[in-house]
N, C-alpha and C positions, 0 to 999 in steps of 0.2 A: 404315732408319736411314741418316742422311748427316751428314758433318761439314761442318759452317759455322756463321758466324757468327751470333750472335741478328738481326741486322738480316738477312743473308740469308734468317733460317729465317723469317721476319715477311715480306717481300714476297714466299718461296717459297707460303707458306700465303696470303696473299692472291691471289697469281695463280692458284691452284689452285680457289680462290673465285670467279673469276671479275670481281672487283675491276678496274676500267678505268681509275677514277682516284679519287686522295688529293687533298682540299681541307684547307690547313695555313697555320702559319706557321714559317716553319726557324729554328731556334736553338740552341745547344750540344748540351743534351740529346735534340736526337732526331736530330745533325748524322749518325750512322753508319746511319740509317733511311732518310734524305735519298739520299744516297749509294748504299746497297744500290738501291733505286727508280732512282736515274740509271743506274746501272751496267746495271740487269734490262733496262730501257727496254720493257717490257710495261704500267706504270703510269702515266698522266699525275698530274704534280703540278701545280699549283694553288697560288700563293700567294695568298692574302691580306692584306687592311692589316687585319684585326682577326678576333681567334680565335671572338667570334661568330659572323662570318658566314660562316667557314669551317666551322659548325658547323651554320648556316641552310643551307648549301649541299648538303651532306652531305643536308640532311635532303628540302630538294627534289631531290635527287637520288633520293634513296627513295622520297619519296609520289608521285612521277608518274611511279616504274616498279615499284614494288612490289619491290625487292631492296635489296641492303642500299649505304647511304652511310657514307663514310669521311672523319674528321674527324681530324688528328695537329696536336696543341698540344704545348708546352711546358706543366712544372709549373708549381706555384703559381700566377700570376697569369695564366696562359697558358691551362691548365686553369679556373679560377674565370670566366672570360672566358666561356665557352661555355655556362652553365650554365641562362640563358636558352634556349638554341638545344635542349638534352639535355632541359629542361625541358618544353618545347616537343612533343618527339617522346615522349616517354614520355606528355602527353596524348592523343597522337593514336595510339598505339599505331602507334609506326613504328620500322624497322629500321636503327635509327644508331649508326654505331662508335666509338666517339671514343679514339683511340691517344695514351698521355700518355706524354712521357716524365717519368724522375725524377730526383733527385739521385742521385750514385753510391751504391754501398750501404754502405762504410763508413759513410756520414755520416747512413744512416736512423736516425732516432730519437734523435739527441743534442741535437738542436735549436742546433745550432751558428749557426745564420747563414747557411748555404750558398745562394747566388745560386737564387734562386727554391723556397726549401725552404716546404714547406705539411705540417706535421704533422698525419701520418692523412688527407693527401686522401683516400683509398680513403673512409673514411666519408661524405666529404659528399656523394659521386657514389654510393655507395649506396640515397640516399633520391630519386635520380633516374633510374635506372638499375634494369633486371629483373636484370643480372649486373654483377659489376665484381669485377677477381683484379689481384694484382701479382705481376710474375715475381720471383722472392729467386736463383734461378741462372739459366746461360744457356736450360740445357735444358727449363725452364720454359715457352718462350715457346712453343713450337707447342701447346703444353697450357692456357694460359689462353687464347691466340687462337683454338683448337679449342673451348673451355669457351664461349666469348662469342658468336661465327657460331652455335653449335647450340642457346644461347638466342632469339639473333633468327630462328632459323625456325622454333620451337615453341613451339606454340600461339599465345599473346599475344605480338607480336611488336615488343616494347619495347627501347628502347637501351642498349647495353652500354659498359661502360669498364675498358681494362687498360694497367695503368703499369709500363714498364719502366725501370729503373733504368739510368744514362749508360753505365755502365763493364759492364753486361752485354751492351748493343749489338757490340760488336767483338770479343769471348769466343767464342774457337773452341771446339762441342762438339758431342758425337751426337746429335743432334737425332732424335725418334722422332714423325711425326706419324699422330694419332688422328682419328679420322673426327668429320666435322662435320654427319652426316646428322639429320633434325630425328627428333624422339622419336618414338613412335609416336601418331596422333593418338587420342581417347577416344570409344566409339562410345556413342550412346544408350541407354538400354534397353526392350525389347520394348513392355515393361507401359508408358514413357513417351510412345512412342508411338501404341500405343492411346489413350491419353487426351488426344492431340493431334487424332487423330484424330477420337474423337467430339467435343471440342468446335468444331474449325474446321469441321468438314464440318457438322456442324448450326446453325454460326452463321448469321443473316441478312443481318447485317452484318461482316463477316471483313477486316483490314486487314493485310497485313506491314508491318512498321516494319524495315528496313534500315540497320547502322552501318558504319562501318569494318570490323567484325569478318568482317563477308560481303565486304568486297572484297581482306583477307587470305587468305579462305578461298576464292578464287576460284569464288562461285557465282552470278556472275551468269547463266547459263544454269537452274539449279536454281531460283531464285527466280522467274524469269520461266514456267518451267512451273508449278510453286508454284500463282505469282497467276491462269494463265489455269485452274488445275485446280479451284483453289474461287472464282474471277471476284472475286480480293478484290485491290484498290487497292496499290499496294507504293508504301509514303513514304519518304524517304530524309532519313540526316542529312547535312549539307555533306559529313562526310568519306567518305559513298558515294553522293556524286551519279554518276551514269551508267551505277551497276549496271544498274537500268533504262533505256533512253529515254523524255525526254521525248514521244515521239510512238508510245509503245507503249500499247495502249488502256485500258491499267489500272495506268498511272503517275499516282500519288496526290500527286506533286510534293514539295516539300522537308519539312521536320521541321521545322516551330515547331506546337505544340503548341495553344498557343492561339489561332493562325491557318486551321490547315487544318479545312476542313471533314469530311475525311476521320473524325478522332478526334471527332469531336463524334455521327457517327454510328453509330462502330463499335459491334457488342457483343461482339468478340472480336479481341483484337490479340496477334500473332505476332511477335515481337521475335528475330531474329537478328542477334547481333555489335553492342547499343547498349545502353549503358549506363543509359539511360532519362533522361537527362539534359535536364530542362527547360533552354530559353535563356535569358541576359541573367540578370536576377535574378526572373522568374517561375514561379511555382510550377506543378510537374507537378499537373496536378489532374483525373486520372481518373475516372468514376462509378463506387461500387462495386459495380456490377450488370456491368461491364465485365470481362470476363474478359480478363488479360493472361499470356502464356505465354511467358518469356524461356529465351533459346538461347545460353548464351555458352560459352565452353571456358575461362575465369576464372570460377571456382565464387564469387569475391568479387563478385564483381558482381550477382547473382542476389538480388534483393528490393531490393537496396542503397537505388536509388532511389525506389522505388513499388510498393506494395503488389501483388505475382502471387498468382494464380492455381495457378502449378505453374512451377517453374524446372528444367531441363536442362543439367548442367557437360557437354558432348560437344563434339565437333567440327562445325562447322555444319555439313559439307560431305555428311557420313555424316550427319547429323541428316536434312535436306533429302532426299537419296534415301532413304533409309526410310520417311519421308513419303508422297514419290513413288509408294514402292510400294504401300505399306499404303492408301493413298487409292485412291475406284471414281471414277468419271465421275460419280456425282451429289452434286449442294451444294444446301445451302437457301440459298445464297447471293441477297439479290435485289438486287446488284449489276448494273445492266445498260449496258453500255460508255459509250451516249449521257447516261448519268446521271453518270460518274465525267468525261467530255468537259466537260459543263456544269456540276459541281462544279467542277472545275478553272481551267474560263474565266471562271466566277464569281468566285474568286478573284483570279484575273491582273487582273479589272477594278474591285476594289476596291482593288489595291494601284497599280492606273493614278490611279485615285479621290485614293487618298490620299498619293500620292508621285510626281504626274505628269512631272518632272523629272529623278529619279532612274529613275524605270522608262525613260521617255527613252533615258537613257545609257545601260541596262543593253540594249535594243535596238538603240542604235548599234553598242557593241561586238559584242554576236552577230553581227550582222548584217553587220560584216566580218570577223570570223573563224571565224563558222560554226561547225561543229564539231570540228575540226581543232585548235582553239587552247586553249590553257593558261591558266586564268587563275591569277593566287597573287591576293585581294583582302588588303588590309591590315585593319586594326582599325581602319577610318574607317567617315565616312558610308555609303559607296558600298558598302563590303564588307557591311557589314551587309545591306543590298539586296537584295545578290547573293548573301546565303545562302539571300533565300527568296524572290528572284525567277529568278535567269539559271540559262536552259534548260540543260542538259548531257545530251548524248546519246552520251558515248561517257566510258568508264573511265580513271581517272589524268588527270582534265583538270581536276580543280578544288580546289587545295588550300590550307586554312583554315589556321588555329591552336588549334582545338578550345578546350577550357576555358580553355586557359593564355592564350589573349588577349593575344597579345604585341605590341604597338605597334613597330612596324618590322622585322617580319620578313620581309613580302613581297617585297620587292626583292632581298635575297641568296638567300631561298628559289628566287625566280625564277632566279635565275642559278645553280643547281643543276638546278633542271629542264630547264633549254635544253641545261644540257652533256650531258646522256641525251639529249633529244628534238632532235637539231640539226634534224632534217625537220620540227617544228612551230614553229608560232608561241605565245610563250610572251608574256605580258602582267601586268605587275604594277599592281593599283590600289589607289595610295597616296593616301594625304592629306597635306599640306606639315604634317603634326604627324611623322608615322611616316617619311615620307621619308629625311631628312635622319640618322636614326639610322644608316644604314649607306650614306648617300650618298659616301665614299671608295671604295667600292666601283664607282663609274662608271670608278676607273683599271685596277683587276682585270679588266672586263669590257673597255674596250677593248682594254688590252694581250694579253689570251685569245681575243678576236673570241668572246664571247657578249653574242648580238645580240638584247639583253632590249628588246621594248616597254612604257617607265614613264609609267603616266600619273599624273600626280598634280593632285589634286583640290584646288585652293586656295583657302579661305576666310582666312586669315591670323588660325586662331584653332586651338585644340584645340577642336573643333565638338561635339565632346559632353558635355566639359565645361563649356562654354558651356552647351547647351541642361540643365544638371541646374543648374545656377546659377540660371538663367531660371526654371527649374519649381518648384525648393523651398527658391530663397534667395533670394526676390523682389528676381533679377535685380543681387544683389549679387557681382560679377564680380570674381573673383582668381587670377592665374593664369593667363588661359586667353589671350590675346591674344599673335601670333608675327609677328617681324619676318622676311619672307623675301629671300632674294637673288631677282638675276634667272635662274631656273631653264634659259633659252635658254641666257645667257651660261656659265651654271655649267656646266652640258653642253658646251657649245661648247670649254670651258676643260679639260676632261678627253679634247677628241679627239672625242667624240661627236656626236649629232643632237642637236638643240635645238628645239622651236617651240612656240607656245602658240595654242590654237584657242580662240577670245574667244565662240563660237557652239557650244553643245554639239551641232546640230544638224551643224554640218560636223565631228561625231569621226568617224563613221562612215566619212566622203570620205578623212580624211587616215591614220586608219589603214588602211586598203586602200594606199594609198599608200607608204608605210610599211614595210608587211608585208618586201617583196621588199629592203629596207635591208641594206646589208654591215656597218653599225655600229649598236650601242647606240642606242637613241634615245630620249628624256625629251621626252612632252608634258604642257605644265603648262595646264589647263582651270581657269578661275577660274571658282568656284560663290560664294550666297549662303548663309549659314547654312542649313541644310538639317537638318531634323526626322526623327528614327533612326523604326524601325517601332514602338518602344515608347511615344516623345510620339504618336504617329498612330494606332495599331493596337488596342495592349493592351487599350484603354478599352471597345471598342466592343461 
């Protein structure tokens, strides 16, 4: 027990967490939280021009290191601001904090008027959030911030929310903190895995399908013995690209469903940590002679989307070595390495076939930063692409927006990631639809030196709202056409790098160029309407 303040007992229990920095916006209600943090000087803050993306930030701050992001708004509008961003990581099951503060507590519940009062926030950050508590005293606060960290490290590791009240911040009291150790995880059972057992090892065709869930539970080693023990393919979804590499010989490549050729020949499929989520708006559409065995540690998720076989609520991690163990050295597997190579490149050259432009691009970028580099892709043409084209060979390097499809998230995401990874190169690819949503943010990133590479992709149109115009309202256009500034200048005008490469074929020259940059830098690549995987792909 110690006596302090509730703002001191809030940045004590965060440093103890290991918390490096808070991305916010500062204002009355959280002004004694501000303070406690300057005074500690163990916490970088982070302002922002808008509580989104201080909440975007937070959250690539999370998915490209796997621990938890911190996000401190002001209430009512302050809070409602982020809800996108909360949104966001509660799809992708990520570990985001979001610290609100609130009106003092006399004035909870009279609905007086009080300068930013939102009656019952706590409810609506409920339906987005796996915890959400409000402190009612001082001594409160180590006890709902201890309640929220020991949600985001068990099991499903979704984002939490706790609102302290103005006039509880500065209230000296004994503060008593309780451990924030994650739960204990939930092991499989015997009988379970016998029957994992006989049906993977006697399948002929045997596939892992890989989500998020497995890059929570840290098994990317477990999987990769996994697939070389029954010689079966491991697919991944965007949000667990690089569990595997792509040049590991029974890397089955990305997850769309009705692209890979992988699921079309499976007769047994191994779902760890995915929710079984078809893409876009087409439908999962398994055979049911297909046997599918899901592994998640959310018992709701199990059937939820597609008809199993046999579901497993455990922990993957313990799921997986038991496996390991219970499994001998022989598989009916008739999997053989040169077959899943040539499935693979089959693929790569239908999607050369049918998208030779975008594949293009998606080659330049690798091709200058390798494996080393971060992409965030936006919910543009491009990113679509690069869900089910660009290579990833190494973990925390590729992070989406999972269901929630959030049109300009990329760019503040990215400038989250870069502040964890200063040693990589971190890369946001936007489209001049999604950009501009959090394009204020070029002053945040100068004035912090996070030195995000932005490309943005400009058709001067929302390009896929265009092409569903095109397809099923013959070409009766509303809505979708965008007047852009000049993207150099705009950069130029915030302090940063500016240029536009007229030739997609020299992206690859200028971001190598690039890379080694001390500031921010925004390249603007003008494309032609450009057709998603679903006008091209779906059909075929």
């Amino acid at each position: 027990m110690a006596i302090m303040s509730g703002a001191e007992a809030l940045v004590a229990l965060l440093v103890r967490e290991g918390v490096k920095v808070v991305f916010g916006l500062p204002g009355v209600q959280i002004m004694d939280a501000l303070d406690a943090i300057n005074r500690d000087k163990s916490i970088r803050w982070i302002s922002t021009r808008h509580e989104q993306t201080a909440a975007y930030m937070a959250y690539g701050y999370a998915m490209s290191t796997g621990k938890i992001g911190v996000a401190m708004v002001l209430p009512g509008p302050g809070a409602l601001n982020t809800a996108a961003a909360i949104g966001t990581a509660y799809a992708s099951s990520t570990p985001v904090l979001l610290i609100s503060g609130q009106i003092e507590s006399q004035h909870m519940g009279f609905h007086r008027g009080v300068l930013h009062e939102l009656d019952e926030q706590i409810d609506i950050f409920r339906y987005l959030t796996k915890y959400s508590g409000r402190a009612t005293r001082a001594e409160d606060i180590p006890d709902i911030l201890s309640q929220a960290i020991r949600q985001l490290k068990t099991q499903r590791p979704r984002p939490a929310e706790i609102e302290v009240p103005y006039d509880l911040w500065s209230k000296q009291s004994e503060m008593t903190f309780t451990s924030t150790e994650r739960l204990n995880p939930i092991p499989p059972e015997p009988e379970e895995i016998k029957k994992v057992v006989a049906i993977m090892g006697s399948a002929r065709r045997p596939i892992i399908l890989a989500g998020r869930g497995a890059v929570k539970a840290g098994v990317a080693r477990e999987i990769a013995q996994l697939a070389e023990r029954l010689k079966a393919p491991v697919v991944m979804t965007p949000e667990a690209q690089g569990l595997i590499p792509y040049d590991h010989p029974f890397c089955g490549g990305n997850f769309t469903l009705w692209l890979n050729p992988f699921f079309k020949e499976a007769d047994a499929i191994l779902v760890i940590g995915s929710r079984l989520r078809a893409s876009g708006s087409t439908k999962l559409d398994l055979k049911y002679e297909q046997k599918v065995i899901q592994v998640d540690c959310d018992t709701g998720e199990l059937g939820r989307n597609h008809r199993i076989e046999m579901g497993i609520s455990a922990d993957a991690g313990l799921t997986l070595n038991a496996l390991l163990e219970a499994l001998d050295s022989r598989t009916e597997s008739q999997w053989q390495e040169a077959e899943v190579a040539r499935l693979r490149n089959g693929l790569k050259q239908k999607l050369i076939k049918a998208a030779p432009l975008q594949m293009s691009i998606i080659d330049e970028i690798h091709g200058a930063l390798g494996d080393e580099g971060i992409i965030v892709p936006d919910v543009t043409n491009l990113g679509y692409w690069c869900d089910i084209a660009y290579p990833v060979n190494r973990l925390y390097s590729y992070i989406d927006s999972s269901y929630f499809g959030t049109l300009g998230f990329a760019f503040p995401t990215a400038l989250g990631a870069k502040i964890a990874n200063q040693d990589r190169v971190v890369v946001a690819i936007c489209g001049d639809g999604g950009f501009p949503y959090a394009s204020a943010e070029l002053a945040t990133a100068v004035q912090e030196k996070i030195n995000v590479i932005t490309l943005i992709f400009s058709d001067s149109a929302y390009g896929t709202v265009s092409g569903i115009q095109r397809r099923q309202f013959g070409e009766r256009y509303i809505g979708n056409k965008l007047h852009n500034p000049d993207y150099v200048k705009f950069a130029e005008a915030f302090g940063a790098v500016g240029m536009r490469v007229e030739n997609h074929e020299e992206l690859g020259k200028k971001l190598s160029e690039v890379i080694q940059a001390k500031s921010p830098t925004l390249i603007e690549i003008p494309v032609p309407q450009l057709d998603t995987p679903w006008d091209t792909l779906i059909t075929d």
